[in-house]
N, C-alpha and C positions, 0 to 999 in steps of 0.2 A: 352805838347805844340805841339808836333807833332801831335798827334789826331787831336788835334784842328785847323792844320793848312790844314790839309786833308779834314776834313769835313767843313769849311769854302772854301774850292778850288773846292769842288763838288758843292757845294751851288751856288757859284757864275759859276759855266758851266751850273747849269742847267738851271739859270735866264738869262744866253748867249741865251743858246737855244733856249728856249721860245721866248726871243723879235724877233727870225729870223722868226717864226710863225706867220701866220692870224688867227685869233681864230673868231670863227663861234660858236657859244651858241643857238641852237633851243629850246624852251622854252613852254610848254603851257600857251596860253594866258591869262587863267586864274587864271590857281596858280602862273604861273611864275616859276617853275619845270622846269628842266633838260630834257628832252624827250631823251629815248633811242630807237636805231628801226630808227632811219629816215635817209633818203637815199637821199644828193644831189648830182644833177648831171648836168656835164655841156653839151657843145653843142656839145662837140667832146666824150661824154661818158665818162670821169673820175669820175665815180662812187666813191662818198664817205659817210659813216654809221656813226651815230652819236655814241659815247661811250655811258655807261649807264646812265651819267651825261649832257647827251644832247651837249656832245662839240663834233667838229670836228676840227683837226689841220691842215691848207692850207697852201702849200709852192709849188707852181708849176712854173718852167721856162716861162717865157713868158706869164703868167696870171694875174703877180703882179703887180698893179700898173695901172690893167686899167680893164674897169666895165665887169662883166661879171655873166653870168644866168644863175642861178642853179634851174633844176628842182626839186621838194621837191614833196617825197612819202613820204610813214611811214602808213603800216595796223594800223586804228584808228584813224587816225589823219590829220591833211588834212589845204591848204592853198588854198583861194579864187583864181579860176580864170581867167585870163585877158578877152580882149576882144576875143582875137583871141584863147582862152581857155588851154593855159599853165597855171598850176601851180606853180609857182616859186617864184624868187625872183630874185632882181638884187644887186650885191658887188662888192663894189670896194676893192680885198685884197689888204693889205700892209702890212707888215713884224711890228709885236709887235701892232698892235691895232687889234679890234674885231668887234662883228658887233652880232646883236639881230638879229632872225628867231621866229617870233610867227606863232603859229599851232592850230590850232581847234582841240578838242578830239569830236570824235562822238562817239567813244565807250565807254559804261556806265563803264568803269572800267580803272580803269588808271595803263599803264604799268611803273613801278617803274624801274628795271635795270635785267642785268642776274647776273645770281649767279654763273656759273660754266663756264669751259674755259679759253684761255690767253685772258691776255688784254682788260679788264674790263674796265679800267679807261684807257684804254692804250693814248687817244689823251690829256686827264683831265694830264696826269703825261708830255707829250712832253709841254703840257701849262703853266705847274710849278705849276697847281692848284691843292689844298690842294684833296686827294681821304679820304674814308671811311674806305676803303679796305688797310691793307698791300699791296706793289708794286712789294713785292717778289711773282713768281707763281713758289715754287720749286718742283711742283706735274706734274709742265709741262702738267696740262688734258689741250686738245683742245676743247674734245666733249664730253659729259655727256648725258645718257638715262635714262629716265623715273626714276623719285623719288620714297622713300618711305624715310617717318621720322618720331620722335615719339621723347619725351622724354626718358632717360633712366641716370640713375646713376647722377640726377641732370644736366645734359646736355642735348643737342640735338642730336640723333644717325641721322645719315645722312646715305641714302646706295642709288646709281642707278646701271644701269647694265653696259651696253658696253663704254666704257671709250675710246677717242683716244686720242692717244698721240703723242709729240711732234718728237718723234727719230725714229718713223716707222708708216708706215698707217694702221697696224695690232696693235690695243692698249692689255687693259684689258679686257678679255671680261668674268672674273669669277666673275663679279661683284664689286663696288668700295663703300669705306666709310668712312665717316668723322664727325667730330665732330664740335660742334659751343657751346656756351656758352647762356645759356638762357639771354631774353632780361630784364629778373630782375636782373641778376646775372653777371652783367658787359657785357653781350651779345649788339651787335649792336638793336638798334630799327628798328626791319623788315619795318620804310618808308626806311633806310637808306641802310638796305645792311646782308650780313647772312658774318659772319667772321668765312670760313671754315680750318679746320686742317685736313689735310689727313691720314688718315691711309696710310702708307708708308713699304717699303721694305728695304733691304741694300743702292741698289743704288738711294735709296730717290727718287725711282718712286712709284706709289699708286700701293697701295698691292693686291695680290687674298684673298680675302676675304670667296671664297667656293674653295680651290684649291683641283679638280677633278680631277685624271690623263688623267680620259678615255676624248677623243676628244672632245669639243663643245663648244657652248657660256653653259653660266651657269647667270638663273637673277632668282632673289630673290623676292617674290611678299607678299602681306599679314601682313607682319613685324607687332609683337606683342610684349606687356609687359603679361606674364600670373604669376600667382602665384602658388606654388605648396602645398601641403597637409600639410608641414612644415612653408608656407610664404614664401620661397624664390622666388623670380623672375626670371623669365626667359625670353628671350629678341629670339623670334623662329618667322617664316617664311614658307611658301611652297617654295622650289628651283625647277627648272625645267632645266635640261641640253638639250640644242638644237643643233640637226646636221645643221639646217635654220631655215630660220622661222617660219615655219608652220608643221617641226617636230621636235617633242619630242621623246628625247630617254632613258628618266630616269629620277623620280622626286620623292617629298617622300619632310619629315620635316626636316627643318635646325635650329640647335640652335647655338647663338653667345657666344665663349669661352673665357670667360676673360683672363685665363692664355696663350693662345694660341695666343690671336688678331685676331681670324679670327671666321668662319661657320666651324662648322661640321656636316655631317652626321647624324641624330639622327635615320629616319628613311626612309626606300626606300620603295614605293607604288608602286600596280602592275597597269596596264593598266583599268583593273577594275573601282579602282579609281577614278572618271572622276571629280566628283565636292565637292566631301567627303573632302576637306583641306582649308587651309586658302588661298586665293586668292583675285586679287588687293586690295585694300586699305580697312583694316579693321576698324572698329568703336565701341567702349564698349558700351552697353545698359543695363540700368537699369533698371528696371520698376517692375510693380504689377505680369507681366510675370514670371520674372527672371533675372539673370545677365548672356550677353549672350555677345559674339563677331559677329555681322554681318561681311561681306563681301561685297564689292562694287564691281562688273564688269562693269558693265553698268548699274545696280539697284542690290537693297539689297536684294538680291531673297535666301541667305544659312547662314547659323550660326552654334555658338555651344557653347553649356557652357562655359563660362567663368573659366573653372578649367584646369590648365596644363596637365591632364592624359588624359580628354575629346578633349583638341586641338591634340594631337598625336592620339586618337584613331578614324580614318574614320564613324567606328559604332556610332557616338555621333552626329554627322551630321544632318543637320535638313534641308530639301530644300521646298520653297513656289511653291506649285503646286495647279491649278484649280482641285476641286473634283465637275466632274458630281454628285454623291452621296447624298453630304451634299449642290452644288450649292452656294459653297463659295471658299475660297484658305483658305488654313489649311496646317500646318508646318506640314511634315513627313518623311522619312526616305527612300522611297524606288523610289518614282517617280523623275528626275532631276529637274530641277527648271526652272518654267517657263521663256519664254525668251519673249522682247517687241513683234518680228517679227512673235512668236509662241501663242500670245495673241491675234495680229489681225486676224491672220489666223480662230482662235477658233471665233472671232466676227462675223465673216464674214461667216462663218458654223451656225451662231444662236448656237453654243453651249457652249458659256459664254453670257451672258447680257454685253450690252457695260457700263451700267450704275455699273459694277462690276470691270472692268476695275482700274490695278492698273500702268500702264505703257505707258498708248496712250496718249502719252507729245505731244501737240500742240501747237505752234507758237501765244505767246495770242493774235499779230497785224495779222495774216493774218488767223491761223485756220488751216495752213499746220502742217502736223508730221512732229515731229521733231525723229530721229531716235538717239539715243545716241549710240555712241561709245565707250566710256569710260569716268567714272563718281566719285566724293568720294562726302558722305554727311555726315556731320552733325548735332547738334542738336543746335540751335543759337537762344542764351538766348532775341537778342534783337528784333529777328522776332518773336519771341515765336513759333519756326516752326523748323521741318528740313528741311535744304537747299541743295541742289544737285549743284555744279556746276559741268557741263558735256560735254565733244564734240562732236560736231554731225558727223555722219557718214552720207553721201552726203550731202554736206550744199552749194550745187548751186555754192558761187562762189570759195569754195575751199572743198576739197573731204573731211579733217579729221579738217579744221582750225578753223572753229564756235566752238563760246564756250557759253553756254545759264545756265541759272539761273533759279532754279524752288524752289515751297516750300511744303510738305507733313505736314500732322498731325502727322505721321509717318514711319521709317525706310523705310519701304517699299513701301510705298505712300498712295494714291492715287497723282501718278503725274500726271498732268493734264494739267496746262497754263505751259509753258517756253517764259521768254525772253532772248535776245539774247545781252551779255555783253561784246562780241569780238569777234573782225573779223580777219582773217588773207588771205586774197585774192591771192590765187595761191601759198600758201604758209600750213602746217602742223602744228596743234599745241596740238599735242595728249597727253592721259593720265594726266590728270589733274589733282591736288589735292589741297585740299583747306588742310591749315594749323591751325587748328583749337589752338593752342600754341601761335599764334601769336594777336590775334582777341582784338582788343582793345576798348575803352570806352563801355566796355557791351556788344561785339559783332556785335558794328552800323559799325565798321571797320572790314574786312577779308581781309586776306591774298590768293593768289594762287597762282600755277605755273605750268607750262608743259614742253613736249619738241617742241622748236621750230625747224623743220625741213623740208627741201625740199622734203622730204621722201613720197612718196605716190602722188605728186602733180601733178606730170607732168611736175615739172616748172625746169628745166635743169641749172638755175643760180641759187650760193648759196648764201646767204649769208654771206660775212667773217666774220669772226670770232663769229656770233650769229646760224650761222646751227650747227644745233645737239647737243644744247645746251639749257637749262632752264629757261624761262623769267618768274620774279616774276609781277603779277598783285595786285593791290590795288582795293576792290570794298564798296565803300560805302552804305552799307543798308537802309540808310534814303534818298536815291535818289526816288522821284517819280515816274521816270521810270521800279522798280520792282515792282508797286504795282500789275500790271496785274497780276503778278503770285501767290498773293496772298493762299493761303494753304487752300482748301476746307474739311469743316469738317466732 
């Protein structure tokens, strides 16, 4: 009875609470969705960010009660403007009623919610309204970088790198990893939300995952399922320990230890090394070729047999390089692999044919390059094409935020048209990956995500609680707007 009388007394505070609330719901017009990402603001700058459920919760001194104008951003989305050309809207808040915000998507993809970070639902739970998500975040992550995921052992393996956390601004930075439940197998349905379990330490903060002695960040790229000579699986990586960003002090193959809960060691690579290993976001291929793991960096330019002894051994390495020779690109072992920036160069020398050209991705509306910065593809059963979604490296109005959509005959192209599926203006939204686990009615639905960051922009305000952090996007393939990019044969 006493339970009962506890949780009937928390019930009714938090339905106190809420009626002291103005609730704000920004909505697309069209579906009538939650919009997360949107930012009103009023005349004196109270900047406030919609949850991933499109709400925002109002309670301000001296606001309540009489009409007042809120500017309304949101990268992708957007509200008609008046005569005098503000974008807004006018509300009257009041304590326990609400008020509709409809928004335009102009971006061909629709952003669903983030997935990592506090306070997800955080304004959806001050409203009393029902989340997706558990309301406990007992991992305390703030900020999450750059994904890698894959099935494994019937679940979802989850890992990114540099982790912040709640109790210091120096978080985890050996890498972090969690678990979710497939969306056949009681798992949330990716419209809805990724229902993460962290790998955890004593003090139920998220764990090192490659714990290093020697100094550095430590991030894990490449993340495989391979088989070994016996059948067994094995769930291995390239790790890279970094003194900064742009050096490397020690890298080599990591394999995930059941008994242990973490990465170990399997093997250290010398400097030599350069593209001999598995790196960004891997993809299994099968075909009349062979059964091979590509690799994505920016395009599918390296591989290696698909056999566990082959991913540890450097020597098994296969990298796509122009051969003056043969006057084609032929998989070999000894040259690195060609890169977009080092394929125009070669055009532009008349020493590849442009009409040979496997990387000069062009803008299909205007005929600009499009320069990728980081990219994952697959093979999508409902385009009948592999698909690249990728972000552009200088993309005008933000340096790393475009994110474009292309289609190959195969792995490694010919890319050719890109169009452009999201914007993020003065704002970061790198390393992207498409979730190919998630992909539904036949692959006419994908899933993506990246990290949302101020990181590289220029733009000096962050935003709370979605910087440094992972927004899931929605993109529908039967949109007319990809046909341009259509997949040349």
């Amino acid at each position: 009875m006493r339970g009962f009388l506890l949780a009937l007394a928390s019930l009714i505070a938090v339905h106190a609470a809420a009626e002291e609330w103005f609730a704000i719901h920004v909505v697309d017009e069209v579906t009538g969705r939650g919009v997360p990402l949107v930012t009103l603001t009023t005349t004196n700058q109270i900047a406030l960010v919609t949850d991933s459920a499109g709400w925002i919760a109002f309670q301000e001194p001296g606001l309540m009660g009489r009409e007042v104008f809120f500017s309304v951003s949101a990268p992708g989305y957007r509200v008609k403007k008046d005569g005098f050309g503000f974008s807004g809207v006018r509300l009257t808040p009041r304590p326990g009623e609400q008020a509709e915000v409809k928004v335009e998507r102009i971006n061909l993809a629709e952003r669903l919610y983030r997935i990592t970070g506090q306070g997800i639902y955080r304004d959806s739970e001050l409203l009393g309204r029902e989340c997706p998500l558990p309301k406990a975040n007992f991992s305390a992550t703030m900020g999450q970088d750059s994904v890698q995921a894959l099935p494994w052992q019937g679940r979802l393996f989850w890992l990114w790198g540099d982790t912040n956390l709640a109790h210091y601004p120096l978080g985890n930075f050996h890498s972090t990893c969690a678990w979710s439940d497939m969306p056949a197998k009681s798992g949330l349905n990716p419209a809805a939300g990724v229902g993460l379990t962290y790998f955890t330490d004593q003090n139920d903060r998220v764990r090192k995952m490659l714990p290093l002695e020697a100094p550095g960040a430590v991030w894990i790229f490449g993340l495989l399922v391979v088989a070994d000579a016996e059948g067994r699986e094995h769930l291995v990586g390239h790790y890279g320990r970094f003194k900064d960003l742009g050096t490397r002090v020690e890298h080599g193959i990591a394999e995930y230890q059941e008994a242990l809960g973490h990465f170990t060691v399997l093997r250290v690579l010398g400097d030599e090394t350069g593209w001999q290993h598995p790196d960004g976001n891997a993809l299994r291929v099968k075909d009349e070729r062979g059964d091979y793991f590509y690799f994505t960096g920016s395009f599918a330019m390296t591989r290696v047999p698909a056999r566990y002894d082959d991913v540890l051994n450097p020597k098994a390495y296969e990298a796509l390089a122009w051969s003056d020779t043969a006057q084609e690109y032929l998989w070999q072992k000894s040259a690195a692999p060609a890169t977009q920036s080092g394929e125009a160069e070669a055009i532009a020398k008349k020493a590849l044919p442009a009409n040979r050209a496997l990387m000069q991705l062009k803008d299909a509306a205007t005929g600009k390059p499009v320069k990728i910065h980081r990219s994952s593809v697959n093979w999508n059963a409902y385009r009948k094409a592999w698909i690249m979604i990728g972000n552009q490296s200088g993309g005008g109005v933000s340096e790393l935020g475009e994110v474009w959509y292309a289609e190959a005959a195969a792995p490694s192209g010919p890319w050719i048209k890109a169009v452009k599926i999201a914007s993020h203006p003065n704002y970061t939204f790198y390393n992207p990956r498409q979730h190919e686990f998630f992909d539904q009615e036949g692959g006419r639905l994908i899933y993506f995500e990246g990290t949302y960051a101020n990181t590289f922009s220029g733009n000096p305000v962050m935003t709370p609680r979605y910087d440094y952090n992972q927004l899931m996007y929605r993109l529908d393939l039967s949109n007319p707007g990809l046909d341009a990019a259509k997949k040349t044969k």
